[in-house]
BASE-448192 format. One record per residue (C-alpha): z, x, y; residue number from 1. Coordinates in steps of 0.001 Angstrom, whole numbers, always signed. Layout:
+---------+---------+---------+-------+
!      up !    east !   north ! filum !
+---------+---------+---------+-------+
!       Z !       X !       Y !   NUM !
...
+---------+---------+---------+-------+
END
This chain:
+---------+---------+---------+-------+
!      up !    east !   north ! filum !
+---------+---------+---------+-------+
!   +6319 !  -25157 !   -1248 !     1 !
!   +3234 !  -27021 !    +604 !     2 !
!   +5932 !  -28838 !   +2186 !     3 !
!   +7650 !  -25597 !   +3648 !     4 !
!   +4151 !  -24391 !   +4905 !     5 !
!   +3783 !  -27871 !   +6808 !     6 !
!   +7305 !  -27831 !   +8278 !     7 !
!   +6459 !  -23768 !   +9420 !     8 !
!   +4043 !  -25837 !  +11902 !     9 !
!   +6490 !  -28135 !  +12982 !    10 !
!   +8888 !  -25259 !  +15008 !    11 !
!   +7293 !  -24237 !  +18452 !    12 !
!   +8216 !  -20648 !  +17871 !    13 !
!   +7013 !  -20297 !  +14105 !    14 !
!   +3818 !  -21703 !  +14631 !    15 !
!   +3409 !  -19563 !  +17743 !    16 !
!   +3940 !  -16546 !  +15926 !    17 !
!   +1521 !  -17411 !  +12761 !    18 !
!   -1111 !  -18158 !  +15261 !    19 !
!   -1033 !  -15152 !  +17328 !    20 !
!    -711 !  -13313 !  +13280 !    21 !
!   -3819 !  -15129 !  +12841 !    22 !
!   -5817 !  -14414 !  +15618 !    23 !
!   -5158 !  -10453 !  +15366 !    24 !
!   -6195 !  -10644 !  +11988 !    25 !
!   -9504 !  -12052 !  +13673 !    26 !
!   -9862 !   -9188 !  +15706 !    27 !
!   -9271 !   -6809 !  +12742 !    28 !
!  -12213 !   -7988 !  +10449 !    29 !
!  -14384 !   -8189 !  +14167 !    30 !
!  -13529 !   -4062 !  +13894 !    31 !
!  -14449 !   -3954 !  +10475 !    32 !
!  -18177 !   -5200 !  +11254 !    33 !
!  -18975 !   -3520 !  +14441 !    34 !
!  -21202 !    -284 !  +13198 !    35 !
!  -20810 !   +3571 !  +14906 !    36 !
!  -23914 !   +4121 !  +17083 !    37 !
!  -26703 !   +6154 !  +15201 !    38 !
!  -26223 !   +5362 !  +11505 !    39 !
!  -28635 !   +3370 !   +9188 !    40 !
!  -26590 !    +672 !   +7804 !    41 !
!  -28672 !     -38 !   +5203 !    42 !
!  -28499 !   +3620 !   +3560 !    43 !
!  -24916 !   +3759 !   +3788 !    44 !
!  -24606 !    +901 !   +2357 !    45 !
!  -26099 !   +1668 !    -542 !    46 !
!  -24082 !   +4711 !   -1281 !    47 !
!  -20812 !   +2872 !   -1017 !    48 !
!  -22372 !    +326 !   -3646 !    49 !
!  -23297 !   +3190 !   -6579 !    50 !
!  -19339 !   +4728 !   -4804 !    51 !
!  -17923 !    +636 !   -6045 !    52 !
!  -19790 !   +1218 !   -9611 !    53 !
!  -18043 !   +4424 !  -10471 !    54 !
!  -15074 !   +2211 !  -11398 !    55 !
!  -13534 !   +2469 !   -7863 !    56 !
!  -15046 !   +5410 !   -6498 !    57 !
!  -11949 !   +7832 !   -6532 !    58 !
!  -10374 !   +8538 !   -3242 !    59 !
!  -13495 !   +6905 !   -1048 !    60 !
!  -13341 !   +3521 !   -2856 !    61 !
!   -9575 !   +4057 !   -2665 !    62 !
!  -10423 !   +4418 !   +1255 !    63 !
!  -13099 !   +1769 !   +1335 !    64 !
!  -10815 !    -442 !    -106 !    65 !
!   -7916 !     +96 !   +2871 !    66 !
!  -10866 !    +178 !   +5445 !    67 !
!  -11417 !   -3588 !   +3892 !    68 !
!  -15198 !   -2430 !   +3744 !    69 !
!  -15586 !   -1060 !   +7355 !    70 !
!  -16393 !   +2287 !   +5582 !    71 !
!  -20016 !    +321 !   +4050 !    72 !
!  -20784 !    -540 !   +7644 !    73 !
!  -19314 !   +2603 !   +9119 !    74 !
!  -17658 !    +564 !  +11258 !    75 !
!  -15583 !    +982 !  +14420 !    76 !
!  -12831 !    +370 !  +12156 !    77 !
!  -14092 !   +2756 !   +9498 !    78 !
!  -10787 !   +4921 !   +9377 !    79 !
!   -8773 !   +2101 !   +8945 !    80 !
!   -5206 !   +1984 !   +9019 !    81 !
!   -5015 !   +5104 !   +6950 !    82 !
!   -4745 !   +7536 !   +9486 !    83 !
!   -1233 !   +6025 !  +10878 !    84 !
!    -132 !   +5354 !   +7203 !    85 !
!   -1077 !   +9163 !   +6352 !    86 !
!   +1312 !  +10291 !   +9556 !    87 !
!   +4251 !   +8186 !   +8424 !    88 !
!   +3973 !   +9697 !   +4843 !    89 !
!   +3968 !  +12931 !   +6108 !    90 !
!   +6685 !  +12870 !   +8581 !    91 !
!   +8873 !  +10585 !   +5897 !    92 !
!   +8689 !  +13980 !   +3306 !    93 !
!   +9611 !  +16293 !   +6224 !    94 !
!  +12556 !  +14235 !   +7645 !    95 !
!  +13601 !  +15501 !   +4052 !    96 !
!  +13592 !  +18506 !   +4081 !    97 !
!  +13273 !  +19756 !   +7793 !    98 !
!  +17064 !  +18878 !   +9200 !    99 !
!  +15882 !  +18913 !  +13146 !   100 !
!  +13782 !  +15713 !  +12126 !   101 !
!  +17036 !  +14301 !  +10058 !   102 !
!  +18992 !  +14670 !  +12902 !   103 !
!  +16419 !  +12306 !  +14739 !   104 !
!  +16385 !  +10029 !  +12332 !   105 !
!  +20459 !   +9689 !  +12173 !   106 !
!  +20802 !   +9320 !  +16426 !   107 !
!  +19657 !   +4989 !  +16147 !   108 !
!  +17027 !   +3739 !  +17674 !   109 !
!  +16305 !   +5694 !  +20125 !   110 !
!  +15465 !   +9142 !  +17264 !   111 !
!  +13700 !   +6996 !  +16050 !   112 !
!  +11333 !   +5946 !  +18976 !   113 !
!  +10708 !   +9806 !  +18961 !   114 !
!   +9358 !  +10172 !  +15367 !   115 !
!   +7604 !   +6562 !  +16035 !   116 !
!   +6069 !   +8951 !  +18722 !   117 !
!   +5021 !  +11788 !  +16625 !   118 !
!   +3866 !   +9486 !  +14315 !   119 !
!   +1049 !   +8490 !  +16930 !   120 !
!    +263 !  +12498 !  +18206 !   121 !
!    -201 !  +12868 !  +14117 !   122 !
!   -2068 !   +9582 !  +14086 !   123 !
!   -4520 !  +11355 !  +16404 !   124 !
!   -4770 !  +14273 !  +15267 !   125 !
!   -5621 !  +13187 !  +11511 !   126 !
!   -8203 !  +10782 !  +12880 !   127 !
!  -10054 !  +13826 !  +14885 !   128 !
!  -10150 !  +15843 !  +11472 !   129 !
!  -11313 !  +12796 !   +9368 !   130 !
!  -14015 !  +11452 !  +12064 !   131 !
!  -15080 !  +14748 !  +11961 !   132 !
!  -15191 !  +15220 !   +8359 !   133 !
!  -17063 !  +11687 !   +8200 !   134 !
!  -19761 !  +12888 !  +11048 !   135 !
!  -20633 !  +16068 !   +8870 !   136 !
!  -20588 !  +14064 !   +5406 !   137 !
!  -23349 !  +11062 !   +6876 !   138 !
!  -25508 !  +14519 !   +8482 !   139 !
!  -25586 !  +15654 !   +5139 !   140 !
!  -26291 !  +12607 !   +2342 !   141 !
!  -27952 !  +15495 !     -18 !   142 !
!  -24682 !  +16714 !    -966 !   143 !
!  -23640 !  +13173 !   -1912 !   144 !
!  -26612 !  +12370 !   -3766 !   145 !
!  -28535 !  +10697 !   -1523 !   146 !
!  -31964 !  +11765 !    -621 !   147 !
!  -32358 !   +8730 !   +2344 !   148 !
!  -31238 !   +9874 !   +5795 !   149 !
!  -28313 !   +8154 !   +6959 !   150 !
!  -28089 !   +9641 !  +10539 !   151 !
!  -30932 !   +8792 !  +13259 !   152 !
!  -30096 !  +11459 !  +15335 !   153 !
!  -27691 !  +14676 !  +14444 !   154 !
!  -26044 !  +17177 !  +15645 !   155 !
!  -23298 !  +17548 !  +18399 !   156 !
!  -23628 !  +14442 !  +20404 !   157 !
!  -22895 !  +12159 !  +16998 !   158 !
!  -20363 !  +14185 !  +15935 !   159 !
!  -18579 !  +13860 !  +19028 !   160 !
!  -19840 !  +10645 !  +19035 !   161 !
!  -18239 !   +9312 !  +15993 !   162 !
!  -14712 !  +11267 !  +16193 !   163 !
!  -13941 !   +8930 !  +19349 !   164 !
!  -15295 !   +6029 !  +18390 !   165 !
!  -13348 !   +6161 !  +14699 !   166 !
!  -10308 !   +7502 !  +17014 !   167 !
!  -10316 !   +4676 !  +19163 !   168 !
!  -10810 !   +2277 !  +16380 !   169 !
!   -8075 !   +3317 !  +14962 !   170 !
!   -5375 !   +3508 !  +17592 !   171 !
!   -6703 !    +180 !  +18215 !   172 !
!   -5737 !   -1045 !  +14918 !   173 !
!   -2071 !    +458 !  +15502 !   174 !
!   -1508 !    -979 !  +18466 !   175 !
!   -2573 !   -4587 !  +16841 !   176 !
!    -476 !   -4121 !  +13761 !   177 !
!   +2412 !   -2871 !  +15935 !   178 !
!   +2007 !   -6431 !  +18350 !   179 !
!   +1780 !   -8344 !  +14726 !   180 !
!   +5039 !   -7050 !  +13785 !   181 !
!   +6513 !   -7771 !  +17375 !   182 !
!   +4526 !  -11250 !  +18135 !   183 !
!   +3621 !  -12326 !  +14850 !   184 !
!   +5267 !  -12623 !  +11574 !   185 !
!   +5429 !   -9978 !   +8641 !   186 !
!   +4966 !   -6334 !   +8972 !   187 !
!   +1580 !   -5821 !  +11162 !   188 !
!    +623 !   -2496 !   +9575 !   189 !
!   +1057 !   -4220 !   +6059 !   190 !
!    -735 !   -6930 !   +6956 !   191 !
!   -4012 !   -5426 !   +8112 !   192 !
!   -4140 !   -3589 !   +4659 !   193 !
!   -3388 !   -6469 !   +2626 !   194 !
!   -6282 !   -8563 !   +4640 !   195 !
!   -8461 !   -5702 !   +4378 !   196 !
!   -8259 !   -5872 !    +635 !   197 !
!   -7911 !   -9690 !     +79 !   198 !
!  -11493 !   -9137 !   +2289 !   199 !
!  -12945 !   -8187 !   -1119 !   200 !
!  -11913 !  -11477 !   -3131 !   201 !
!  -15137 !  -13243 !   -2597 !   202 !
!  -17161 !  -10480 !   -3758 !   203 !
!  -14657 !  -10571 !   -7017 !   204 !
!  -15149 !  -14254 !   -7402 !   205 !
!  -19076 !  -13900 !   -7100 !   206 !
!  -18850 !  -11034 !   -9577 !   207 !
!  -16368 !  -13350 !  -11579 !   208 !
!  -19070 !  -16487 !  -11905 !   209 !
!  -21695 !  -13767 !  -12813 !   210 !
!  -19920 !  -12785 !  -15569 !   211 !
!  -20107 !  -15967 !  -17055 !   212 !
!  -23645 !  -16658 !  -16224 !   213 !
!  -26087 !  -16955 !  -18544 !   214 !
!  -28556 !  -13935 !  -18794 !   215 !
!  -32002 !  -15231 !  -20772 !   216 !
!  -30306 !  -17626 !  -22118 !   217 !
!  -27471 !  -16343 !  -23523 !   218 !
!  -23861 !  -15541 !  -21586 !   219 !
!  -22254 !  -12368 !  -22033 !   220 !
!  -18595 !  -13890 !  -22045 !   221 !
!  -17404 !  -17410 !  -23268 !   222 !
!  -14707 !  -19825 !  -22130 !   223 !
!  -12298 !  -17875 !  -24143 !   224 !
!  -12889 !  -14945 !  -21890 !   225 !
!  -12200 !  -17095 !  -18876 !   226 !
!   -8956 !  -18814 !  -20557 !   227 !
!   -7881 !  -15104 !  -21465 !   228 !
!   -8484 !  -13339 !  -18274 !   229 !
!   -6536 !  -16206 !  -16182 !   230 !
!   -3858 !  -16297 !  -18638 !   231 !
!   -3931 !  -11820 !  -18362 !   232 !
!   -3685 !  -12655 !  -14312 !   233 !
!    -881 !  -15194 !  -14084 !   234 !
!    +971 !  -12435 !  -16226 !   235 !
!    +694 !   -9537 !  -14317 !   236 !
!    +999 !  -11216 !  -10934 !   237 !
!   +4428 !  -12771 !  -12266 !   238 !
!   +5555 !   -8985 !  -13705 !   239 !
!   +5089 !   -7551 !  -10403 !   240 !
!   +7060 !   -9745 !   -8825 !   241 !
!   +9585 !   -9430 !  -11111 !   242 !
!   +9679 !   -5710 !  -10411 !   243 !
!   +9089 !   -5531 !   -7193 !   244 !
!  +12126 !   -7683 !   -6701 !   245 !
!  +14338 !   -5990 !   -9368 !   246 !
!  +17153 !   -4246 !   -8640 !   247 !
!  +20664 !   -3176 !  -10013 !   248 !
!  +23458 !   -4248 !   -7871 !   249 !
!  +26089 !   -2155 !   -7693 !   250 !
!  +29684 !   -3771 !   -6517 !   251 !
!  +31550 !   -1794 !   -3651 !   252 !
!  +35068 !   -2781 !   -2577 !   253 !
!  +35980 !   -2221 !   +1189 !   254 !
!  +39758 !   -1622 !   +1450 !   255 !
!  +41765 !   -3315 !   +4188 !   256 !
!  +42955 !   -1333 !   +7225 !   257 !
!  +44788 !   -2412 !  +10234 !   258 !
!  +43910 !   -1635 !  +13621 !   259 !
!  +46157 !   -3251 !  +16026 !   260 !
!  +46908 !   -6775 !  +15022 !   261 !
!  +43623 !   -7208 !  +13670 !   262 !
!  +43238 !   -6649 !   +9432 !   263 !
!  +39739 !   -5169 !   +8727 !   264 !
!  +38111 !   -4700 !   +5061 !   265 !
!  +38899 !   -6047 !   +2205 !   266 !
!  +35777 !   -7857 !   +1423 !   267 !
!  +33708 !   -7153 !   -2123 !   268 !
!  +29999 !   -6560 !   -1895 !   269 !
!  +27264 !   -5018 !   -3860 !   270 !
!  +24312 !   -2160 !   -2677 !   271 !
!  +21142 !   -2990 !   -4236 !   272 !
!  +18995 !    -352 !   -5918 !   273 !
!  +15878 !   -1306 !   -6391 !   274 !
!  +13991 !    -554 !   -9640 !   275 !
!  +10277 !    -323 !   -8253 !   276 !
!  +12080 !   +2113 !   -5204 !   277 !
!   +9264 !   +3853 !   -4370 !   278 !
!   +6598 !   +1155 !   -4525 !   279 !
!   +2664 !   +1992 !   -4559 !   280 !
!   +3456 !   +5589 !   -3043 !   281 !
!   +3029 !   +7277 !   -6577 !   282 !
!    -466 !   +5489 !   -7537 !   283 !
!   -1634 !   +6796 !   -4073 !   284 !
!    -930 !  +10152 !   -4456 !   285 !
!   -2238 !  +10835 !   -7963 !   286 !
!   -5714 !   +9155 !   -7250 !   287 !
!   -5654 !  +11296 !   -4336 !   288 !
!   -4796 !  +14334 !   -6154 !   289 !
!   -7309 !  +13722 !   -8983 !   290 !
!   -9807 !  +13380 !   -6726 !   291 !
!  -10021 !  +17609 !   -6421 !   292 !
!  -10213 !  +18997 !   -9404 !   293 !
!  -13309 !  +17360 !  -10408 !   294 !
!  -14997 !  +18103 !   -7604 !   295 !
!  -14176 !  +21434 !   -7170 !   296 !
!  -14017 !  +22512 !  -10404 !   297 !
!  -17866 !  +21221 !  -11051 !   298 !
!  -18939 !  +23695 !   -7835 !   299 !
!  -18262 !  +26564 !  -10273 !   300 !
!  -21916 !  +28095 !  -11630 !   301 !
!  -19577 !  +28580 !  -14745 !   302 !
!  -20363 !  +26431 !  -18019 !   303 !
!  -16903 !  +26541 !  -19495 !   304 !
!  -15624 !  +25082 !  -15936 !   305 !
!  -18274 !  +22416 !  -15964 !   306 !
!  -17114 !  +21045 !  -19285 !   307 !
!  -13454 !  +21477 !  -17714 !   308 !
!  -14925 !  +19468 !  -14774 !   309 !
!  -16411 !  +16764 !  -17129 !   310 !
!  -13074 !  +16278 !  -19098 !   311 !
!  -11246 !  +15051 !  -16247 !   312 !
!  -13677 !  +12966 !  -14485 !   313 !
!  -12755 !   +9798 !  -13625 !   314 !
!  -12257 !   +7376 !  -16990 !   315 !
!  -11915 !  +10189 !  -19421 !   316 !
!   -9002 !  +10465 !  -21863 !   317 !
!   -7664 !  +13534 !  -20117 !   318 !
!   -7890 !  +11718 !  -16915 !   319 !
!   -6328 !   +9021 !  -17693 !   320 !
!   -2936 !  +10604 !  -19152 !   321 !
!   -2891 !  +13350 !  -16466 !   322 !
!   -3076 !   +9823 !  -14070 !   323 !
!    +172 !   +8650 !  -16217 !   324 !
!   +1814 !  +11673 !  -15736 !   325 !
!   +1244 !  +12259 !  -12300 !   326 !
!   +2501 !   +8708 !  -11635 !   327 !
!   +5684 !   +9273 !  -13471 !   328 !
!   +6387 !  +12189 !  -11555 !   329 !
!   +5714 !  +11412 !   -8080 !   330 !
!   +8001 !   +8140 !   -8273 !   331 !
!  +10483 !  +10750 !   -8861 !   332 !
!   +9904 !  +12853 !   -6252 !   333 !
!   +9408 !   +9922 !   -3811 !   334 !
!  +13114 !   +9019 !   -4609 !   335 !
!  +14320 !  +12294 !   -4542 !   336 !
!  +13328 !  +12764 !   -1240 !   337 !
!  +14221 !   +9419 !    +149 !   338 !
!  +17090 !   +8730 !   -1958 !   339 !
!  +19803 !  +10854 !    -816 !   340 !
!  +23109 !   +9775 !   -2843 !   341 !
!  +25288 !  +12448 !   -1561 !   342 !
!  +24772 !  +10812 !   +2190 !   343 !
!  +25132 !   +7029 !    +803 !   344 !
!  +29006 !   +8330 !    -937 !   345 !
!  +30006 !   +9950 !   +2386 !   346 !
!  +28893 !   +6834 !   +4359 !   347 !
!  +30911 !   +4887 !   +2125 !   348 !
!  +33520 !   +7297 !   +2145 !   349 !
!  +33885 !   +7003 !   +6003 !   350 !
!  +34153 !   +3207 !   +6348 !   351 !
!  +36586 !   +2850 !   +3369 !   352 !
!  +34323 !   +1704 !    +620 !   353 !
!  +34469 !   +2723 !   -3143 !   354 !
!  +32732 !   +1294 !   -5929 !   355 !
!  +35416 !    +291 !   -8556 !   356 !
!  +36028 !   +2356 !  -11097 !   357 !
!  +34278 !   +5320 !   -9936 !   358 !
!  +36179 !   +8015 !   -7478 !   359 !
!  +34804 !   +8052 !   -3686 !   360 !
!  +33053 !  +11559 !   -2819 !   361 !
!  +31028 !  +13454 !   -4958 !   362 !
!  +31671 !  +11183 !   -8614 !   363 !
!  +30100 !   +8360 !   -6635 !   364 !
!  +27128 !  +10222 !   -5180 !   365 !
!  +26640 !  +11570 !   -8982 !   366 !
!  +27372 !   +7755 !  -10190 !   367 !
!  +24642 !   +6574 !   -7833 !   368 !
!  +22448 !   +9706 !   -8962 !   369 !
!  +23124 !   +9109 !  -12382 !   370 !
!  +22007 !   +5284 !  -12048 !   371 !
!  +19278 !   +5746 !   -9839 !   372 !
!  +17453 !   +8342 !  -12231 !   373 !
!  +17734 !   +5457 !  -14980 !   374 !
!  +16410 !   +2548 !  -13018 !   375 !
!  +13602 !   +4734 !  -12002 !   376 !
!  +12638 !   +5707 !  -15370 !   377 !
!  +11699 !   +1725 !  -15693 !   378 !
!   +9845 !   +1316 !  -12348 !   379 !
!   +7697 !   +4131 !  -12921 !   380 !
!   +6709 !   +3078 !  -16509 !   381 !
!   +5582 !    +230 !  -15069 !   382 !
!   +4216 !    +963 !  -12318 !   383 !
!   +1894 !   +3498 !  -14769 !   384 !
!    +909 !    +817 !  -16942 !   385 !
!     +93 !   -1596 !  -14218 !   386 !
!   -2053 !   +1143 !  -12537 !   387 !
!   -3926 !   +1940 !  -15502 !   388 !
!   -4847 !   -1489 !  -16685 !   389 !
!   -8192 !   -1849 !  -14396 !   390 !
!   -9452 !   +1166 !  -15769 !   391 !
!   -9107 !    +174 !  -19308 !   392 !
!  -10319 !   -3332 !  -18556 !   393 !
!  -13235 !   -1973 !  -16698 !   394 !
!  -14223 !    +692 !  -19536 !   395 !
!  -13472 !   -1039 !  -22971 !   396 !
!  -13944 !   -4751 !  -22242 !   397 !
!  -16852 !   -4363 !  -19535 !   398 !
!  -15444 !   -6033 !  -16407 !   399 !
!  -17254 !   -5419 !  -13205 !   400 !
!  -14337 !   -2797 !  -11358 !   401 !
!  -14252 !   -5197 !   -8031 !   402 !
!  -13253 !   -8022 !  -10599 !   403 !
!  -10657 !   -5254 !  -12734 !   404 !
!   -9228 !   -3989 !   -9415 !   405 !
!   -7320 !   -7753 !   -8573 !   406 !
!   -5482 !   -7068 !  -12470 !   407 !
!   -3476 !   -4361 !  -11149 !   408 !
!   -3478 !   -1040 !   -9035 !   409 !
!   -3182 !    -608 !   -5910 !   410 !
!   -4690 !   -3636 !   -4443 !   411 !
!   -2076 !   -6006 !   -6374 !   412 !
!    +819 !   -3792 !   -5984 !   413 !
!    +416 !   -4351 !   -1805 !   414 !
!    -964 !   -7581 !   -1628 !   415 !
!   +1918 !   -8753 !   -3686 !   416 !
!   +4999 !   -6474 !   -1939 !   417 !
!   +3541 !   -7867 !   +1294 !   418 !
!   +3303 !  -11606 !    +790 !   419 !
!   +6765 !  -11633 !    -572 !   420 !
!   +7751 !   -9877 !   +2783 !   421 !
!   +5747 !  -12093 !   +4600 !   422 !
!   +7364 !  -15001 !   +2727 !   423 !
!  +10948 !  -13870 !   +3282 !   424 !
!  +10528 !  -13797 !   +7109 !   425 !
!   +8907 !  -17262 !   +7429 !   426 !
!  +11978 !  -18973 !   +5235 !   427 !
!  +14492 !  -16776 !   +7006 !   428 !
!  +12943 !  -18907 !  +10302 !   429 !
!  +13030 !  -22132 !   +8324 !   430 !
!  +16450 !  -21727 !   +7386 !   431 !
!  +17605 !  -21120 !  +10709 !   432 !
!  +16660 !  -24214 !  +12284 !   433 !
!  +18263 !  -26281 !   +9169 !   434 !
!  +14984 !  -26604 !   +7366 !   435 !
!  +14425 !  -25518 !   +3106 !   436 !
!  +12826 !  -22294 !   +2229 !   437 !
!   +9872 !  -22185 !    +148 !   438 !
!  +11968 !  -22710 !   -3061 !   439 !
!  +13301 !  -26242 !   -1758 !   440 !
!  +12274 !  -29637 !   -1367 !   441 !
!  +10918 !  -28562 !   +2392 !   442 !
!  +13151 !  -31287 !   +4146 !   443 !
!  +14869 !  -31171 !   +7007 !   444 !
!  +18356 !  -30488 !   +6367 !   445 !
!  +21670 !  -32120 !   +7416 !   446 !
!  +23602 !  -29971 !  +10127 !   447 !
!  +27083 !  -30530 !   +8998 !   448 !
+---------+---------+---------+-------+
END
């Protein structure tokens, strides 16, 4: 493996690309420390650290942690990426269901250019309404607990202000992730999220060595702890990679037909279904969903919907298995809306493929169904128990949450989905010009 990383130096083109990669990252954590005009830094700051001790903070540490901690400096680059990622989501769920976008999708590359292009208008529009929201929510630090002033100067002119500065950052941060994936290697918008939260390891490894340090004389944990927790690591890490690359491969069979003089078809192949289809989507939209009812529920002058409000606050036992649930059921209903079987048989259908055994047309769209709804059953499971594990490991055994978060979650889920992408483009360049992938010896290979 160190010897494919060396040899990814060694090709003029390859090592161009990482370099450029590397440089936009650069710029990306330069956004991430440059504050918005007008704020105390010092203030915020301390809100986003008792945000981090509330075992992640719901949906801000959940934003914090895309922002890669350009939300504690209220950054230029306080938004983040999420904006853009937000817009994609949304316009993915109504290419489902609104057939004017499907159609765009279906016409190549150039429908869609056009949804790439609404993408951006909805890019802008959610950063206006979020810079916004931010503006009003640092005017008033009372309603977040916070009797310091965090504003110098409100009203109008910060507000406005702050909306086209966060803007700005923002569409910056496209436009670099979008050159990344042109320029550079991987998947740029990927990328700037999974820097943004490998920004947080040192922080994890400081909290780490604290763990184990002595307090008056006596340590808290032992060297079993340390033994057990990189044994619990090495685990997980190699189960999510496991999943993430699962997937059931199901044979098709192309039959021949001649056109002209030329025989076409013929050929056996297999469609992979992936098991983990929908990926970190589900754990995303039940922390986000949680988020509310706490919240809102707690605003009621009511006692009955105060205790209501207590019982699912983040960490309790109702909490935690609504969390489950929710999981389960939106990595359904992220494959139900992107997983359309009925328009995979008639594709099949049209160029003459079948899969044996099973009837082309509507017994192979409910054969794919079928198998689908199975494999599914197994990624989410998964998926639930890998996204609850910080929050047990953080509540019963005591771990600091920055240290809990790298055992699972969200931040594991991406940084590991994203690597592996990373990886697969750098060996497909290797390969190419006769050299090993990262699973070889790393030598130059023979060309006959």
């Amino acid at each position: 493996m160190l010897s494919a990383f060396a040899n990814s130096f060694k090709i003029p083109e390859l090592r161009q690309r990482i370099l450029f990669t590397f440089g936009m990252i650069f710029i990306v954590r330069v956004l991430a420390m440059i504050p918005t005009p007008g704020v105390d830094a010092v203030a915020l700051r301390e809100f986003i650290a008792q945000i981090r001790a509330t075992a992640g903070g719901g949906f801000l540490g959940l934003f914090d942690l895309f922002s890669g901690g350009a939300l504690e400096n209220c950054a230029v680059g306080a938004l983040g990426i999420m904006p853009n990622i937000s817009a994609s989501i949304i316009l993915q769920l109504l290419t489902a269901v609104i057939p004017a976008l499907e159609r765009l999708a279906r016409e190549g590359d150039a429908g869609r250019q056009k949804i790439t292009q609404y993408g951006r208008y909805l890019t802008v529009a959610l950063c206006i309404v979020q810079g916004y929201a931010m503006a009003v929510a640092l005017e008033h630090p009372e309603a977040m607990g916070i009797t310091r002033q965090i504003v110098m100067t409100p009203g109008w002119g910060f507000r406005i202000l702050t909306v086209m500065v966060m803007t700005t950052g923002t569409m910056l941060l496209m436009w670099l992730g979008e050159q990344m994936t042109e320029r550079g290697i991987g998947n740029g918008i990927s990328l700037i999220i999974t820097i943004s939260i490998v920004s947080r390891l040192p922080g994890a490894v400081q909290a780490t060595i604290n763990m184990f340090s002595p307090v008056d004389g006596v340590a808290q944990y032992t060297i079993f702890h340390l033994i057990g927790l990189l044994v619990m690591i090495f685990l997980v890490v190699a189960g999510v990679v496991a999943v993430t690359q699962a997937q059931r491969k199901i044979p098709v069979q192309y039959a021949k037909r001649v056109i002209g003089r030329k025989i076409y078809g013929g050929q056996s192949t297999y469609m992979p279904l992936r098991v983990n289809y929908s990926g970190v989507m589900p754990i995303i939209f039940a922390q986000a969903i949680l988020m509310f009812p706490s919240k809102i529920l707690g605003m009621v002058p009511i006692d009955f919907f105060k205790r209501m409000a207590a019982a699912v606050d983040f960490g309790t036992p109702l909490y935690n298995t609504l969390y489950a649930l929710m999981i389960l059921f939106f990595s359904y209903f992220w494959v139900a809306t992107q997983f359309n079987p009925i328009q995979i048989a008639d594709d099949l259908k049209k160029y003459g493929g079948y899969v044996p055994g099973i009837r082309p047309g509507r017994p192979t769209a409910e054969f794919l169904d079928k198998t689908m709804t199975r494999i599914t059953l197994a990624g989410a499971i998964f998926l639930t128990l890998i996204a609850v594990l910080p929050t047990v490991m953080a509540q019963q055994f005591r771990i600091p949450w920055i240290v809990a978060s790298f055992f699972g979650g969200t931040s594991l889920l991406i940084i590991v989905g994203v690597m592996l992408d990373t990886m697969r483009q750098v060996e497909s360049h290797l390969i190419m010009r006769h050299y090993d992938g990262f699973l070889k010896k790393g030598r130059l290979r023979s060309r006959k």
